[in-house]
N, C-alpha and C positions, 0 to 999 in steps of 0.2 A: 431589554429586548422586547420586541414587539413583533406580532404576525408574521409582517415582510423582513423582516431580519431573518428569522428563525425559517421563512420558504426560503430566501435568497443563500443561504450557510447550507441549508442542505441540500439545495441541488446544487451548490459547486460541492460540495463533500462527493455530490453522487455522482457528478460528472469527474472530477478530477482522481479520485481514490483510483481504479484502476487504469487512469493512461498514465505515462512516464513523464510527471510535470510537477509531482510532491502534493497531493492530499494538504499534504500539515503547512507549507507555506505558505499554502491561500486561503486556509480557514486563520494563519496567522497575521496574513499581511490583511485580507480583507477591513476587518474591524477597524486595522489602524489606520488604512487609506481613507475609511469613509467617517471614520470619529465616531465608531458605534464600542460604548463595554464589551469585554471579554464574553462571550456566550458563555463560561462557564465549563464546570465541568461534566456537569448534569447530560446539560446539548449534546456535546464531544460524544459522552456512552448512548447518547439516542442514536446521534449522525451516523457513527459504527456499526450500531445495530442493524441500522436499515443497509447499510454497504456488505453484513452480514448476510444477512435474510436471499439481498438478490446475489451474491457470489454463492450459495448455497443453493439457489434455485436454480440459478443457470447451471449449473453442473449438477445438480441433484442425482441423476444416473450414477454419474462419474465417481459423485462424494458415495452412494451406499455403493457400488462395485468396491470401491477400496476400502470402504469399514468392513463388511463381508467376508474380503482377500485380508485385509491385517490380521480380523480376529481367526481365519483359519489357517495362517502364518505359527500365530501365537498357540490356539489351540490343539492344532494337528499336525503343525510342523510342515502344511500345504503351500511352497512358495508358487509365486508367479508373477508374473509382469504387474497387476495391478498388485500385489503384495510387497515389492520390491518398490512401487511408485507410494505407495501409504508410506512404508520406514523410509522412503526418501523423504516425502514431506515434515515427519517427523522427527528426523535426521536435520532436518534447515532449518525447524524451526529454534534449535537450541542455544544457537549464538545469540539469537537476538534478544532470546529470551535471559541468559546470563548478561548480557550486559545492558538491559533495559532493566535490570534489578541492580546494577552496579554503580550505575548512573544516579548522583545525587542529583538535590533539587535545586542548587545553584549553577552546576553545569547544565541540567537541561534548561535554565533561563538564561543560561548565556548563549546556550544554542538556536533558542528563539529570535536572535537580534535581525533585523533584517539584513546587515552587514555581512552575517553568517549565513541566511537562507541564500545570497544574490550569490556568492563564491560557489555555496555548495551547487547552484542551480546552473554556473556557467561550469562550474569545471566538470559535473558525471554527466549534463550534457554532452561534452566533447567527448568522455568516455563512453558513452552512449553510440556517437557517432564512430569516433575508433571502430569498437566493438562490432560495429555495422556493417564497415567496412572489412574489419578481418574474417569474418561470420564465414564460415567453409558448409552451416546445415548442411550437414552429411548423415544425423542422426535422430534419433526422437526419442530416447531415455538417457538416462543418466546411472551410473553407477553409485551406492552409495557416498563414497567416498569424495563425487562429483557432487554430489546434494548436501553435504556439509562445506565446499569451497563455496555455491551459494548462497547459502548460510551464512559465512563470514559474510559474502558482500552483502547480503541482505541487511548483519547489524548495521550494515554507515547510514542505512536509513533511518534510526536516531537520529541524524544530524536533519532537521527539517530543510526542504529544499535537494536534498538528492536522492526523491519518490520510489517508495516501495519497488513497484511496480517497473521501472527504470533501473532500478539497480540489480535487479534481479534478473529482467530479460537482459541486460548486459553481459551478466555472468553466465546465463545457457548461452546466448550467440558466443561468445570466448569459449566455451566448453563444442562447441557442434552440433549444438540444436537448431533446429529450424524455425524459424521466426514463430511460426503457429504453437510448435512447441514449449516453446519458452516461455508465450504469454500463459498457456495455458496451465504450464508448471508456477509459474508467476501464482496467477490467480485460483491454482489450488492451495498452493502456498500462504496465500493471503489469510485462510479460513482461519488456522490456527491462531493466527498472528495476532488476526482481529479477536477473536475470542479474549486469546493472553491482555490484550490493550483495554478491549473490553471491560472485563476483571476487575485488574489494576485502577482502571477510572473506579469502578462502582465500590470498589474498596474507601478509595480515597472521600469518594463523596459521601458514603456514609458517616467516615470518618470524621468528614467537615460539618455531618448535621446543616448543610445549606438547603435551604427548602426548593421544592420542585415545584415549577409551572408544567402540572401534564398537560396542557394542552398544546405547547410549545414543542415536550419533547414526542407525541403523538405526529406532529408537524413532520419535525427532524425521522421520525422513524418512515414514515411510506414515502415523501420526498425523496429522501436520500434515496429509498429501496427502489422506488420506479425507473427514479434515473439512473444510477448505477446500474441495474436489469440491463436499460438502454444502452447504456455506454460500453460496456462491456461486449455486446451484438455487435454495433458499429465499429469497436476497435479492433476486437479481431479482422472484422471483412475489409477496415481500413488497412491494418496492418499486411496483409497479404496481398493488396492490391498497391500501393503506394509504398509500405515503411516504416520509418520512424522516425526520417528526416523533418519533415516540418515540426514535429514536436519540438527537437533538437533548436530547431532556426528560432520556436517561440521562447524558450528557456534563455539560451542566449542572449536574445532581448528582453526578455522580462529580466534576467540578471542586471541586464547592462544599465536598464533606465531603474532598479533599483541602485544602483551602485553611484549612479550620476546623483539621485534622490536623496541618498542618507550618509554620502561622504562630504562632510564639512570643511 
């Protein structure tokens, strides 16, 4: 890896992590389209970080209002709207988290295959689209019980290619959230996720004793963060104004000329 690898990997991590087009199959497919080595696993926990850093900025209100409201859930038995939205997020995060610990290391490399990103990418696009279409936004919370259904859908995002961020607003628009809501549940959603992901890399790279270029993963950390920051701005105001339709038309074709590309 070198310089421009290590800027050009983190601003797609920054730019794609939270729109509905899958993070993990473009930081997958990339390398292999352009003939560059695996970044590693080192990158991966930088890239995250910095998608960390600015999904915690931008919401930073947001995020202490419900640390505040859970710990006085917890401690004094004080519910309320922002305390019911903390144990919702807490609530979704634990399917993904059981079955991203379930998941051996041969299924997630089988999940890697491009065969498998281009399926996964045309078919929860279409449910993506469905769901857009059924969408009645009639509400703007969710009930526990509803924050664990996106939970389930949130684990198929293991499957790289049917993006966080997409599977998730799929499941609020099916549930009756409003487009804004759902991103935004999405993307508090994401904090944990990424922490858990987080973790698990920095485990494993210990483990591996593979030696770190800090200068690379310093790259990967504000890269990712600036842009993500950005992205995040832009897709909420896009998504309230437009949609989610052109995402859907780009997945699609990204599936389809993957699919033309790696079927022999």
């Amino acid at each position: 890896m070198d310089f421009l690898q290590a800027f050009a990997l983190a601003f797609l991590q920054g730019v794609t992590e939270f729109l509905p087009v899958s993070s993990s199959a473009h930081l997958i497919l990339m390398p292999v389209v352009l003939g560059w080595e695996d970044q590693g696993q080192a990158f991966d926990v930088a890239v995250h970080l910095g998608t960390l850093f600015a999904v915690v900025g931008f919401y930073r209100r947001d995020v202490y209002r419900l640390v505040v409201a859970w710990v006085a859930s917890v401690t004094k038995k004080q519910n309320s709207d922002d305390s019911q939205l903390a144990w919702s997020v807490i609530i979704a995060t634990i399917p993904v988290g059981l079955v991203g610990l379930a998941i051996s290391d041969g299924v997630d490399h089988l999940l890697r295959s491009p065969l498998v990103i281009a399926v996964a990418t045309i078919l929860f696009a279409v449910l993506l689209a469905w769901a857009s279409r059924q969408a009645t936004e009639r509400r703007i919370t969710l009930t526990i019980k509803e924050a664990l259904i996106v939970g389930c859908f949130q684990a198929l995002a293991l499957i790289p290619g049917t993006s966080r961020s997409g599977i998730t607003i799929t499941a609020g628009l099916l549930l009756g959230l409003t487009r804004g809501q759902a991103a935004r549940f999405s993307f508090l959603l994401s904090i944990p996720v990424i922490v858990l992901a987080g973790l698990l890399k920095s485990i494993e790279l210990y483990q591996s004793s593979v030696p770190v270029v800090w200068e690379f993963m310093a790259v990967g950390v504000v890269v990712s963060a600036v842009v993500a920051y950005l992205s995040i701005a832009w897709f909420l105001r896009f998504l309230e104004r437009v949609g989610v339709m052109p995402f859907i038309w780009y997945r699609i074709i990204l599936g389809l000329v993957l699919l033309a590309v790696f079927i022999h």
